[in-house]
TIRO-2110 file (N, C-alpha, C; in Angstrom, 1 decimal):
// TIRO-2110
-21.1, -137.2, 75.7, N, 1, A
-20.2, -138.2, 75.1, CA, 1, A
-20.4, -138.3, 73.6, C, 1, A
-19.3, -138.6, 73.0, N, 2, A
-19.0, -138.2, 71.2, CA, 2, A
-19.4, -139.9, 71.1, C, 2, A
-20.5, -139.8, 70.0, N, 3, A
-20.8, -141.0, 69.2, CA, 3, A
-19.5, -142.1, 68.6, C, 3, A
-19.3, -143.4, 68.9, N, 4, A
-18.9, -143.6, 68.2, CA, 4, A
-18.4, -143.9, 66.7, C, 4, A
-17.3, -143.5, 66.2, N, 5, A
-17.7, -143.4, 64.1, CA, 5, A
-16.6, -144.5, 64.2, C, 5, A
-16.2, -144.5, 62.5, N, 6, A
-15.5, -145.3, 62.0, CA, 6, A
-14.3, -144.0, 61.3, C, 6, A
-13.5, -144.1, 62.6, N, 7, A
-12.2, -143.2, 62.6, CA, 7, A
-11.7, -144.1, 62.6, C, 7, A
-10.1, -143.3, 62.5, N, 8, A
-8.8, -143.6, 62.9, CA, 8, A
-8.7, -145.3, 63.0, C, 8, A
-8.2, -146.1, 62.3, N, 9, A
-8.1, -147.6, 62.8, CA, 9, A
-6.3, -147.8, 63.6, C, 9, A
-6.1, -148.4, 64.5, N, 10, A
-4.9, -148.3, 65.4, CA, 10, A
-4.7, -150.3, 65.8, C, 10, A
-3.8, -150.7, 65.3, N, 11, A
-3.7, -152.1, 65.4, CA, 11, A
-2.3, -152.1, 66.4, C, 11, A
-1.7, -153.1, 67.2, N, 12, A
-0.5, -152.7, 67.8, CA, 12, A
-0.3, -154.5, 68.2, C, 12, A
1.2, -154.6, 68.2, N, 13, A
1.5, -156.3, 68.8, CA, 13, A
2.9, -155.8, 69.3, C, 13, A
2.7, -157.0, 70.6, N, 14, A
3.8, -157.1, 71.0, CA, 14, A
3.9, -158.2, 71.5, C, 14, A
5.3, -158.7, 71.0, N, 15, A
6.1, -159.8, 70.9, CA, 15, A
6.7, -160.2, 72.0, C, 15, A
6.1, -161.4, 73.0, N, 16, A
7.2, -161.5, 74.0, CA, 16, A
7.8, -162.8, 74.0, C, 16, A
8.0, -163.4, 73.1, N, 17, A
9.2, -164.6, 73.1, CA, 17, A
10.0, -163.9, 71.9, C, 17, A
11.6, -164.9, 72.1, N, 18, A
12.6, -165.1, 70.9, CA, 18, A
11.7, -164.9, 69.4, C, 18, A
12.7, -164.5, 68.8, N, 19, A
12.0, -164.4, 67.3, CA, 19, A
12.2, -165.8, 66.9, C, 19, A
13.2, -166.2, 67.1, N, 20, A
13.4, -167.8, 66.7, CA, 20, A
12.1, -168.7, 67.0, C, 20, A
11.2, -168.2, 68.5, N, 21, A
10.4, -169.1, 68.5, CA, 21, A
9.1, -169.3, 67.7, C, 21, A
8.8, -168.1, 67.0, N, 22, A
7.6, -167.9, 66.3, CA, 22, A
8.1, -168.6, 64.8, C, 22, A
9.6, -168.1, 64.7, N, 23, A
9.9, -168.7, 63.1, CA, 23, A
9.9, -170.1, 63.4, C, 23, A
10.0, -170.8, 64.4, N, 24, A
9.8, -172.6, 64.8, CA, 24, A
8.3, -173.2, 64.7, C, 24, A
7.7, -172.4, 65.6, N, 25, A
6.1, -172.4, 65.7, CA, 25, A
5.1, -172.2, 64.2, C, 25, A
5.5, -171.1, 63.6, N, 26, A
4.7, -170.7, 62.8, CA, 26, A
5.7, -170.6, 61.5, C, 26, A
6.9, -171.3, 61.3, N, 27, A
7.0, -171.5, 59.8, CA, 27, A
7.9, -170.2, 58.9, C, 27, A
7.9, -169.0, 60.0, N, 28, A
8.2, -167.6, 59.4, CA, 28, A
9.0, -166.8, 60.4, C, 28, A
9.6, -166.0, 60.3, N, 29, A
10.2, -164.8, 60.8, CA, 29, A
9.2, -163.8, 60.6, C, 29, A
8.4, -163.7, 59.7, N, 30, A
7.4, -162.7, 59.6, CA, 30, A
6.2, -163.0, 60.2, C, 30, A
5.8, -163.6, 60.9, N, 31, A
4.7, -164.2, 61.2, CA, 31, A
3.8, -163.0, 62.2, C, 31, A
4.6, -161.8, 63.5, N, 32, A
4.0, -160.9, 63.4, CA, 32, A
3.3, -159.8, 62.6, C, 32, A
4.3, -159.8, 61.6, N, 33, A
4.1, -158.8, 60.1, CA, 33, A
2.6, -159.1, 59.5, C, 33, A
2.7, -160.5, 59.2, N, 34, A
1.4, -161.4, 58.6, CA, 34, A
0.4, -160.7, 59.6, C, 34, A
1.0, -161.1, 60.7, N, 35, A
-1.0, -160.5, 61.5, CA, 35, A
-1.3, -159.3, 61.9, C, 35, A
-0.2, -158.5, 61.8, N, 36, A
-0.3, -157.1, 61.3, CA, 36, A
-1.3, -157.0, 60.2, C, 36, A
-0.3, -157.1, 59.2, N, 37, A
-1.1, -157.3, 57.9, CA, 37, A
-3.2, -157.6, 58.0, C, 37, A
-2.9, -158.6, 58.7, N, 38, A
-4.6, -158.8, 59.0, CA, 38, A
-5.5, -158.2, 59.4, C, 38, A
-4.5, -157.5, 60.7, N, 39, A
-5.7, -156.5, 61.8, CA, 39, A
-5.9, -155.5, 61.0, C, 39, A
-4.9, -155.0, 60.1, N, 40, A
-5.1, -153.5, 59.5, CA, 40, A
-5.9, -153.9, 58.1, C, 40, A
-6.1, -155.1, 57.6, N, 41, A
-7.2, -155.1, 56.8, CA, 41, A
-8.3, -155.7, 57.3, C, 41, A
-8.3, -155.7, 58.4, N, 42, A
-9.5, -155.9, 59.1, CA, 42, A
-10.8, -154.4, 59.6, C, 42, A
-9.6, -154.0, 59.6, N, 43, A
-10.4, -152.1, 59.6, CA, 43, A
-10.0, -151.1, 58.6, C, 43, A
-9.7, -151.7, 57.6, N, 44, A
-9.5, -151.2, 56.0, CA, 44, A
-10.7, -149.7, 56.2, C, 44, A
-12.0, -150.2, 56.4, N, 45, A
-13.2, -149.5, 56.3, CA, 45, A
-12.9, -148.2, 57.3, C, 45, A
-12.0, -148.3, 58.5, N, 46, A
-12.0, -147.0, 59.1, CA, 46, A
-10.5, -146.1, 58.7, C, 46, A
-10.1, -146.0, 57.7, N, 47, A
-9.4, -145.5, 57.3, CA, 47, A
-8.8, -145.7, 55.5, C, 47, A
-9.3, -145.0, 55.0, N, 48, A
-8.9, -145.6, 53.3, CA, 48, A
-8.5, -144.3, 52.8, C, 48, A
-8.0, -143.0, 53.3, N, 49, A
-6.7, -142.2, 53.3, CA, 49, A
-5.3, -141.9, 53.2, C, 49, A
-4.9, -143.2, 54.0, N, 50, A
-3.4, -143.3, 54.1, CA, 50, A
-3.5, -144.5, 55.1, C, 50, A
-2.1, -145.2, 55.1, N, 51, A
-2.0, -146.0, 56.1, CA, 51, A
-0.5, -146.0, 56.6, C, 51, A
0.0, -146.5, 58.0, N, 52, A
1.3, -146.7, 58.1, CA, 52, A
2.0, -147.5, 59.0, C, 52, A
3.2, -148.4, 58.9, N, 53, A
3.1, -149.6, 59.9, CA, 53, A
4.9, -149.0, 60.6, C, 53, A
4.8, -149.2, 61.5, N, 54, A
5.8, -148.9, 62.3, CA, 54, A
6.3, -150.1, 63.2, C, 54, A
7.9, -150.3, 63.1, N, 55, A
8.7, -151.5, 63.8, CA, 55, A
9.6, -151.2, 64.4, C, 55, A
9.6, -151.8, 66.1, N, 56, A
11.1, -151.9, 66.4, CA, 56, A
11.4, -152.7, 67.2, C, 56, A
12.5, -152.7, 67.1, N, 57, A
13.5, -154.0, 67.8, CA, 57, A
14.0, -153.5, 68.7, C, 57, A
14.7, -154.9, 69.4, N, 58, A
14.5, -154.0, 71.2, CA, 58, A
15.9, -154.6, 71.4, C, 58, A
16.4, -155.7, 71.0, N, 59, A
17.5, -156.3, 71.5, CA, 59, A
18.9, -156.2, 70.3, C, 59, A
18.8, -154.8, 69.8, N, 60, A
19.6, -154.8, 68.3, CA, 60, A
20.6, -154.5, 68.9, C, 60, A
22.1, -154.7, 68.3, N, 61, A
23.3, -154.2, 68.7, CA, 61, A
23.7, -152.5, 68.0, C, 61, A
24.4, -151.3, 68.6, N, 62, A
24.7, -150.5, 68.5, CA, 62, A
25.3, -150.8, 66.9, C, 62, A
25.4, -149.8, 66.1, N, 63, A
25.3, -149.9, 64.5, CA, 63, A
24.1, -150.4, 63.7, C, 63, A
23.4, -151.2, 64.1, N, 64, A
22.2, -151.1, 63.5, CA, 64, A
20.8, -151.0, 63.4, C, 64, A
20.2, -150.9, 62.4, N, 65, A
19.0, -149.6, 62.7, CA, 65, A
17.8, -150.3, 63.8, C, 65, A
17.0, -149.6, 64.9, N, 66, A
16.1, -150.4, 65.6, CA, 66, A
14.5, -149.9, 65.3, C, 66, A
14.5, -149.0, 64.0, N, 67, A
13.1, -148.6, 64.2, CA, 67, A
13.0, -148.4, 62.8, C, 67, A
11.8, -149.1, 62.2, N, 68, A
11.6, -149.2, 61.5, CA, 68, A
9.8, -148.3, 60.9, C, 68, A
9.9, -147.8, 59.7, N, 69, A
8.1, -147.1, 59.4, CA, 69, A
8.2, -147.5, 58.3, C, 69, A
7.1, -147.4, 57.9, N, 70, A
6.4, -147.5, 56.5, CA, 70, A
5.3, -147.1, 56.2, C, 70, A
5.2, -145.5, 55.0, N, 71, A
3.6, -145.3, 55.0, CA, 71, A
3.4, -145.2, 53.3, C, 71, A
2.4, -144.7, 53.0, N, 72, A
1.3, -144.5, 52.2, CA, 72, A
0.2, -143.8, 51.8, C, 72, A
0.1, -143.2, 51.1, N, 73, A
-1.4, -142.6, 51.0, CA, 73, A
-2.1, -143.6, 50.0, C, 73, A
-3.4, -143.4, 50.0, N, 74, A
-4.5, -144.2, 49.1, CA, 74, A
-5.2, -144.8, 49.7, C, 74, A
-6.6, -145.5, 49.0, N, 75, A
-7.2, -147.1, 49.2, CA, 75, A
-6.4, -147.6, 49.5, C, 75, A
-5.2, -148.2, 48.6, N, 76, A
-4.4, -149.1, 48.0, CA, 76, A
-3.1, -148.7, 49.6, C, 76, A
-3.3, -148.0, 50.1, N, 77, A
-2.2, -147.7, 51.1, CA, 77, A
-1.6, -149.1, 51.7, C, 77, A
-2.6, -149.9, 52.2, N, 78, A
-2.0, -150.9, 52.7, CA, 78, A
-0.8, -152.6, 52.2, C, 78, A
-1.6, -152.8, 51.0, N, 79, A
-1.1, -153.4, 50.0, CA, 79, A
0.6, -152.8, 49.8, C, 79, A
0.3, -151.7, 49.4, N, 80, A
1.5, -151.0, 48.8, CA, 80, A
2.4, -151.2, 50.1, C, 80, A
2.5, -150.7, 51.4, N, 81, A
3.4, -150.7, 52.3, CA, 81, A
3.8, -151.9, 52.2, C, 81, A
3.0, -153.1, 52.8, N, 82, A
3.4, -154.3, 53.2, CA, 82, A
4.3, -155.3, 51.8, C, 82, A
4.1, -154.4, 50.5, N, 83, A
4.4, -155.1, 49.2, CA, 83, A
6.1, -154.4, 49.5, C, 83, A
5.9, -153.1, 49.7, N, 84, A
7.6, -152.8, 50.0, CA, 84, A
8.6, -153.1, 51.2, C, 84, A
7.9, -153.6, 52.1, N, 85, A
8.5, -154.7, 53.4, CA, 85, A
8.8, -155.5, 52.8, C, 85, A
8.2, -156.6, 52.1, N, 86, A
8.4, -157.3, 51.6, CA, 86, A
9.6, -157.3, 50.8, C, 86, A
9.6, -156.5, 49.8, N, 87, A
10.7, -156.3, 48.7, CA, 87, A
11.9, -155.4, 49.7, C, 87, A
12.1, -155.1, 50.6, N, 88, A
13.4, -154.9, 51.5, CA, 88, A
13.4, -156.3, 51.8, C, 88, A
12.4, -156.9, 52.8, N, 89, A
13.2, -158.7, 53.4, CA, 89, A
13.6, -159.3, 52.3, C, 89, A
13.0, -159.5, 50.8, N, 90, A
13.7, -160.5, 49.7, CA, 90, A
15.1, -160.0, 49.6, C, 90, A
15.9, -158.6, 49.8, N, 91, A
17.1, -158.3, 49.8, CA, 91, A
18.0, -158.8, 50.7, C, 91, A
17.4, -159.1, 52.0, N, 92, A
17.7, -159.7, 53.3, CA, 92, A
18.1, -161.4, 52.9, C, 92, A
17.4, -162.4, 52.3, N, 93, A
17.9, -163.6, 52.1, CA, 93, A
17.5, -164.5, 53.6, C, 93, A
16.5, -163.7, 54.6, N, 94, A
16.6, -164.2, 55.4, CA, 94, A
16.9, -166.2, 55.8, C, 94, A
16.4, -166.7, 54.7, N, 95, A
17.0, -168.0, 55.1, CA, 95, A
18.3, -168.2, 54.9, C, 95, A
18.8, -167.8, 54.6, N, 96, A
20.9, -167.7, 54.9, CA, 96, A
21.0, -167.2, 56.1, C, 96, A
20.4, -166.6, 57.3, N, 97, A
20.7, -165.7, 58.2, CA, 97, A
20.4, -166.7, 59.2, C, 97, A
21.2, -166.4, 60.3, N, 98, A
21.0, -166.8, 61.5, CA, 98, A
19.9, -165.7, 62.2, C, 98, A
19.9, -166.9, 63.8, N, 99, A
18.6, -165.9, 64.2, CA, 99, A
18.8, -164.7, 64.9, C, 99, A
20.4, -164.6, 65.0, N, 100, A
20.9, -163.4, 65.5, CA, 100, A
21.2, -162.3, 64.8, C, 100, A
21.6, -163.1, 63.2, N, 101, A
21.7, -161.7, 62.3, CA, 101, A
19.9, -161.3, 61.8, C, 101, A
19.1, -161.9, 62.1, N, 102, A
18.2, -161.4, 61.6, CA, 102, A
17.3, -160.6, 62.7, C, 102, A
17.8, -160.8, 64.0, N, 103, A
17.0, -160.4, 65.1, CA, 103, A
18.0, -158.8, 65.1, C, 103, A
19.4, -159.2, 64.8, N, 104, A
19.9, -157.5, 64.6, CA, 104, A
20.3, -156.7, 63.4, C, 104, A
19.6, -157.2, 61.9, N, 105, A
19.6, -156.2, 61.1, CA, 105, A
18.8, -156.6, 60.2, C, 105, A
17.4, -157.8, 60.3, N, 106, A
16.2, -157.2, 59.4, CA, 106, A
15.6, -156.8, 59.4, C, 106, A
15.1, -156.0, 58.1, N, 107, A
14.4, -154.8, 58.6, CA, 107, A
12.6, -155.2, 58.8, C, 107, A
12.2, -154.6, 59.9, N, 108, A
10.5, -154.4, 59.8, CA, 108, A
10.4, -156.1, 60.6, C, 108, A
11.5, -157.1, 61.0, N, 109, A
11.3, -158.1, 61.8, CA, 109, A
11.9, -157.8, 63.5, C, 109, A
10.9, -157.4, 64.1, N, 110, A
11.2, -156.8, 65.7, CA, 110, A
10.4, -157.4, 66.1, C, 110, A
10.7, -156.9, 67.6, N, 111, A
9.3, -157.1, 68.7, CA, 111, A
8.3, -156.2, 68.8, C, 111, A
8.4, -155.2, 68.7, N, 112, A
6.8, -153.9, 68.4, CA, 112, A
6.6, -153.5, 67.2, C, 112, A
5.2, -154.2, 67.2, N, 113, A
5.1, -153.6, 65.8, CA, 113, A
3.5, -152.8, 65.7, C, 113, A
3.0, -151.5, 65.2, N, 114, A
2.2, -150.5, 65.1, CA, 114, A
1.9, -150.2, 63.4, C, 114, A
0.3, -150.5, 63.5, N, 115, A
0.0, -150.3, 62.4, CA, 115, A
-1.6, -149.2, 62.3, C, 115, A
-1.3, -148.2, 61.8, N, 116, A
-2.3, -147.1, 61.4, CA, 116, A
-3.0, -146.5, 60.0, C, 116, A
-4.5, -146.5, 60.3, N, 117, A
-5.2, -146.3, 59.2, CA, 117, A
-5.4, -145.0, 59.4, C, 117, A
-5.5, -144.1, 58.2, N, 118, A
-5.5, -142.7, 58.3, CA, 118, A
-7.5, -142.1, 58.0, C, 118, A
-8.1, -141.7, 59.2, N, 119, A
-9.5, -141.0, 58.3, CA, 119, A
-9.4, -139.8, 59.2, C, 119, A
-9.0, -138.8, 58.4, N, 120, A
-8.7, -137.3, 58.7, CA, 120, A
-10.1, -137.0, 59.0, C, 120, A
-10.4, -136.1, 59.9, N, 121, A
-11.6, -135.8, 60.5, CA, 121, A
-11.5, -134.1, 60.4, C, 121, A
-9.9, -133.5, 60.7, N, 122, A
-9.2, -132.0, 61.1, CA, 122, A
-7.6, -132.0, 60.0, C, 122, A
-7.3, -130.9, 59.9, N, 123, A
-5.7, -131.1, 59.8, CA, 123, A
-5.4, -131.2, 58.4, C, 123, A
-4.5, -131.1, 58.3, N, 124, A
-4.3, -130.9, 56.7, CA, 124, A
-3.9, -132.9, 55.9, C, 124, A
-3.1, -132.7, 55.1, N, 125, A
-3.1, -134.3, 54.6, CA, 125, A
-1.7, -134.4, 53.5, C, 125, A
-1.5, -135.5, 53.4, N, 126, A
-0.4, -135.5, 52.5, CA, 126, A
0.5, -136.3, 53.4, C, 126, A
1.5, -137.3, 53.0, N, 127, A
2.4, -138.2, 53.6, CA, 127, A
2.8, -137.4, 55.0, C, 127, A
3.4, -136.3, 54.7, N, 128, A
4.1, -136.2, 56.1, CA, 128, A
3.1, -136.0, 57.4, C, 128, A
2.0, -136.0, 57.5, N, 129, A
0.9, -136.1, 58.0, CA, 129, A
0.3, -137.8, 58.6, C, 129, A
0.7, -138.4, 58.1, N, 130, A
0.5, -140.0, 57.9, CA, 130, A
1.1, -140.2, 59.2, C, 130, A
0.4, -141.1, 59.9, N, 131, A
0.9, -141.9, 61.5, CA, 131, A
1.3, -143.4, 61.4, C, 131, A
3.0, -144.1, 61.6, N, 132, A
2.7, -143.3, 62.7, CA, 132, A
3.7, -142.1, 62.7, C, 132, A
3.7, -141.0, 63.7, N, 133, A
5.1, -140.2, 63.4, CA, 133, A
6.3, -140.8, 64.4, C, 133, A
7.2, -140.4, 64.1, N, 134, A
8.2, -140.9, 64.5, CA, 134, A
9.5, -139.4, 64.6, C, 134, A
9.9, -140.0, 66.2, N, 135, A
10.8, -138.8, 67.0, CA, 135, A
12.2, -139.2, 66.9, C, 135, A
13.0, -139.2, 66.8, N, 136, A
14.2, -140.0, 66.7, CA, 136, A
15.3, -139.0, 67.8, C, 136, A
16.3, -139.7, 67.8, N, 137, A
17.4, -139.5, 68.8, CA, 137, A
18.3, -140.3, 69.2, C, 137, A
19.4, -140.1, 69.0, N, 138, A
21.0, -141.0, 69.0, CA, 138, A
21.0, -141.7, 70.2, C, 138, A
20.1, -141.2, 70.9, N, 139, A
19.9, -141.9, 72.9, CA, 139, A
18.9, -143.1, 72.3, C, 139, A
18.4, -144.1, 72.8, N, 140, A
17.6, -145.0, 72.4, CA, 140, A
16.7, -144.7, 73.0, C, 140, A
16.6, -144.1, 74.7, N, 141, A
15.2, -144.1, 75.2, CA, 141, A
14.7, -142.7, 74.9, C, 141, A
15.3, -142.1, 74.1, N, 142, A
14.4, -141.3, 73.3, CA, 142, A
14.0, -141.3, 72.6, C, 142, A
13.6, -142.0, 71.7, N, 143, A
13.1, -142.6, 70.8, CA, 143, A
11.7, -142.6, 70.5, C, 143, A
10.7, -142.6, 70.0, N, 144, A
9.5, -142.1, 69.9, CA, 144, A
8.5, -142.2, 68.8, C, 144, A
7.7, -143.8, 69.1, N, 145, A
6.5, -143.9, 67.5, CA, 145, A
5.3, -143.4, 68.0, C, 145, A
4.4, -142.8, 67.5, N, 146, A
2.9, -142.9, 67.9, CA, 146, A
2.1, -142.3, 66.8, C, 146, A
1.1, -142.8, 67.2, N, 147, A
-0.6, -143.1, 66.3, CA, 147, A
-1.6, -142.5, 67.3, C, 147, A
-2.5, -142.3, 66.7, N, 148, A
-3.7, -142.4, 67.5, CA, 148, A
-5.0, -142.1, 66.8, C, 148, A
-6.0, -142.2, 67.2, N, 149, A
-7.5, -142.3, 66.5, CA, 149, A
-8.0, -140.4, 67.4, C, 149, A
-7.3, -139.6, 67.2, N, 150, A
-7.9, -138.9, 68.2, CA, 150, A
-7.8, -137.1, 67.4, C, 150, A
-8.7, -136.9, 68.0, N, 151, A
-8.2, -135.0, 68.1, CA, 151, A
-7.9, -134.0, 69.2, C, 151, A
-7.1, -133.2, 68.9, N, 152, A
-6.9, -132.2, 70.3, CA, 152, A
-8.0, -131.5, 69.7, C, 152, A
-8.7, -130.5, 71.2, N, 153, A
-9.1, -129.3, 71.0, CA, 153, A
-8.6, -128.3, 71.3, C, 153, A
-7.6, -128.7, 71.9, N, 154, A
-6.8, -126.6, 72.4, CA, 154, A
-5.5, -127.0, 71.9, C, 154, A
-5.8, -127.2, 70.4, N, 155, A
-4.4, -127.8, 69.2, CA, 155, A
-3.4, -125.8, 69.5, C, 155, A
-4.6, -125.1, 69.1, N, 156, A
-4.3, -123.5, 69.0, CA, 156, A
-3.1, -122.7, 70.4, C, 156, A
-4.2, -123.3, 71.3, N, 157, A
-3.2, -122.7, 72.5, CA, 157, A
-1.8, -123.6, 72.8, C, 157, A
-1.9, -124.8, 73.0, N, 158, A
-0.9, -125.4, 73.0, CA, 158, A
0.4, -125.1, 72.0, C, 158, A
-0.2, -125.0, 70.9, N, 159, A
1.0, -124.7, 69.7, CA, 159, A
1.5, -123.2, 70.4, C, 159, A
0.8, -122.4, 70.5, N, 160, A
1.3, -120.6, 71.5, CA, 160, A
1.9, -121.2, 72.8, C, 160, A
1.3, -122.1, 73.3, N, 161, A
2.6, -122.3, 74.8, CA, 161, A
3.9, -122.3, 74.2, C, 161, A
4.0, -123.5, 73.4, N, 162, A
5.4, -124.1, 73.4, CA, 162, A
6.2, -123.3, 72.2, C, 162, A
5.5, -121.9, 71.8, N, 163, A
6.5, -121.6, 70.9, CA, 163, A
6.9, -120.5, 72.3, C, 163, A
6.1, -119.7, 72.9, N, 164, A
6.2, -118.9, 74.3, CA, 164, A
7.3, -119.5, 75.3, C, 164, A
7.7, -121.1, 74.9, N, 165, A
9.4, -121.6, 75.7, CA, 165, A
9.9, -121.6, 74.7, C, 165, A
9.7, -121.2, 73.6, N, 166, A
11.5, -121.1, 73.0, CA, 166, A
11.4, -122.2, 71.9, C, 166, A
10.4, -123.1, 71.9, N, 167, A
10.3, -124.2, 70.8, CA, 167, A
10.0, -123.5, 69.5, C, 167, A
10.1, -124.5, 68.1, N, 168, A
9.7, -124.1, 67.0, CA, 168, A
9.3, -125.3, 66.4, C, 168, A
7.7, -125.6, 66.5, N, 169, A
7.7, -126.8, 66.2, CA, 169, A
7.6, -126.5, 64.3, C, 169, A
8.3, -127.4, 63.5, N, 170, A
7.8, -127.9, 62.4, CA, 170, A
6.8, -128.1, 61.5, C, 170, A
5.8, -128.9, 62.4, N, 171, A
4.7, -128.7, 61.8, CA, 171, A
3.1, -128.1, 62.4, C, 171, A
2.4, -128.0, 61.9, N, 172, A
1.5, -127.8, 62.9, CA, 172, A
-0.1, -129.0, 62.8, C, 172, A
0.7, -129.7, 64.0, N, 173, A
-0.7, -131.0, 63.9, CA, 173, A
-0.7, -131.2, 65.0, C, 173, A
-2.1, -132.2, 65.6, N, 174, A
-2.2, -132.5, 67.0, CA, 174, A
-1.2, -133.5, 67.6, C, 174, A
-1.0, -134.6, 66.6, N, 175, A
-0.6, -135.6, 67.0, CA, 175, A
1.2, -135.3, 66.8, C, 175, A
1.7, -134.4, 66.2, N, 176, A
3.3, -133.5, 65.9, CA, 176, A
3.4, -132.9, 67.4, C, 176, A
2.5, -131.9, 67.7, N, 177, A
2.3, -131.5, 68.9, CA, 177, A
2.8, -132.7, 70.2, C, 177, A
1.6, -133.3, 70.5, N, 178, A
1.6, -134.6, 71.4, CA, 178, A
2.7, -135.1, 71.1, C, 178, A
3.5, -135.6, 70.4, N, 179, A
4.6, -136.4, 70.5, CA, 179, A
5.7, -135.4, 70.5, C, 179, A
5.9, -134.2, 70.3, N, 180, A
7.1, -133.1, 71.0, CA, 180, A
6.7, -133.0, 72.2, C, 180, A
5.8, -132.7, 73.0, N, 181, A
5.8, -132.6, 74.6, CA, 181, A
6.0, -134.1, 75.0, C, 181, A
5.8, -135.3, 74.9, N, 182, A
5.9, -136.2, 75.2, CA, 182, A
7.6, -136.2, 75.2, C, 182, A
8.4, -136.3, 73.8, N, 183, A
9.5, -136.1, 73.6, CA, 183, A
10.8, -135.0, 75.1, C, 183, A
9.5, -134.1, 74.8, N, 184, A
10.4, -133.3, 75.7, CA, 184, A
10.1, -133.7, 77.0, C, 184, A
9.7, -133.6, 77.3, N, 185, A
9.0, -134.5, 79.2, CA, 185, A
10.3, -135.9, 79.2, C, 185, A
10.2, -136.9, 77.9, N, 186, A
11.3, -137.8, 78.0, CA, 186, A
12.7, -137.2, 78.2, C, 186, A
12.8, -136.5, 77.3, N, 187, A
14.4, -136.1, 77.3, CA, 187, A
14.8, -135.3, 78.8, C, 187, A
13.5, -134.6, 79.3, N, 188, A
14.0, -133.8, 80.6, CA, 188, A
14.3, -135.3, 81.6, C, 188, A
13.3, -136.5, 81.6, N, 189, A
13.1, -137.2, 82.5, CA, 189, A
15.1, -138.4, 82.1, C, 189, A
15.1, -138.5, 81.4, N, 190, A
16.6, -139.0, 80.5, CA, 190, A
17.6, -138.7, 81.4, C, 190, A
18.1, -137.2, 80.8, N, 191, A
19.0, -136.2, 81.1, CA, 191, A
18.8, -136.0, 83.1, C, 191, A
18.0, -136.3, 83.3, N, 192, A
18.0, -136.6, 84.9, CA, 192, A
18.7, -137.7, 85.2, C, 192, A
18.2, -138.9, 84.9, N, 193, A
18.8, -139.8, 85.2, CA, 193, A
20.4, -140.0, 84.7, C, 193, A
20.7, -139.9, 83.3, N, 194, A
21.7, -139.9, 83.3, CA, 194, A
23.1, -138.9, 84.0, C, 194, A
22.4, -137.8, 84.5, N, 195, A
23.2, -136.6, 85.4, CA, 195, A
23.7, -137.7, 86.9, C, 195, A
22.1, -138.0, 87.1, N, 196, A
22.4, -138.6, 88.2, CA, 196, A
23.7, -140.0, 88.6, C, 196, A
23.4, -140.3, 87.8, N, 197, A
24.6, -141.6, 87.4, CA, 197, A
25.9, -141.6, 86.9, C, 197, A
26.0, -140.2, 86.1, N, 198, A
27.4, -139.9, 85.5, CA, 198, A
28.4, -139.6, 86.8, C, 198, A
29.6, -140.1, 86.6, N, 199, A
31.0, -140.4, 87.3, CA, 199, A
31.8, -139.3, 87.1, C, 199, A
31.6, -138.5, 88.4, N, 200, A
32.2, -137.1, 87.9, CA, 200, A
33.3, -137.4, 88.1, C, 200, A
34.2, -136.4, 86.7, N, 201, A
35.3, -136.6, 86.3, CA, 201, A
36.5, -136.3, 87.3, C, 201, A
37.4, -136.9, 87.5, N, 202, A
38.8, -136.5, 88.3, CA, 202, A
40.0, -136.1, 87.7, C, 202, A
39.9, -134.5, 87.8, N, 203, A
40.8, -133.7, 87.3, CA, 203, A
42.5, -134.1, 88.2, C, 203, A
END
């Protein structure tokens, strides 16, 4: 068994009342943000390479956006993210907003929210490297953030499987890897269900 170090820091909340209730309780619409904010400077010490905080909203209406990232490299990574949340919500005016316009178009105020400290162990570095990564797709439950504190070891064969079906992954990382098979496992499991439910057409 691998010693434990001071890797990867991985913070994560999830919200299960109205946004309205926390902005009544605690004074803010940001009030998960805030303790975001806290847990990821609470493990500052296991990551001072990059950092990056990821949001989304679950009850948005069609037109607007439900996933929100934000990263960084540096010490200073964290500061800096949470300083540019910030300066997108002051655009927002959120006290002019209802709780519906703000539950469906501000940005980085959701129900999940994921925050990651970067200490590279393997792998190369530089922003697009920064977790969390993020999968996107016009379907919603395809959709896809993840982090993790971790390394593959068969990064090598795995990248040869999936170019051996016909893939061409982009980049070459463990955690790029893991979230394309994940991705694809979703999309086969999707595209099932929705086959199964679609109303075949009457010619």
């Amino acid at each position: 068994m691998e010693q434990l170090k001071h890797e990867c820091g991985v913070a994560m909340i999830r919200l299960r009342k109205p946004l309205r209730y926390y902005k009544e309780k605690y004074g803010t619409y940001s009030y998960a943000l805030n303790l975001l904010y806290l847990m990821m400077e609470k493990q500052h010490n296991r990551g001072q390479e990059a950092a990056g905080v990821g949001v989304v909203k679950i009850n948005t209406t069609p037109g607007n956006e439900y996933i929100f990232r934000e990263r960084a490299l540096g010490t200073n990574a964290i500061t800096e993210i949470f300083a540019n949340i910030g300066k997108q919500l002051d655009e927002y005016h959120l006290s002019q907003m209802s709780d519906e316009e703000i539950e469906h178009t501000a940005p980085f105020i959701g129900n999940v929210y994921m925050g990651h400290l970067r200490y590279s162990t393997t792998g190369k570095s530089g922003i697009a490297f920064v977790h969390p990564f993020l999968r996107r797709n016009n379907w919603r439950s395809r959709n896809l953030l993840l982090c993790g504190n971790f390394n593959l070891t068969n990064v090598d064969q795995l990248f040869d499987k999936i170019i051996g079906q016909g893939q061409h992954p982009r980049m070459y990382s463990d955690t790029f890897l893991l979230l394309e098979q994940l991705g694809f496992a979703l999309d086969h499991e999707c595209h099932k269900i929705f086959r199964s439910l679609s109303v075949p057409e009457i010619g």
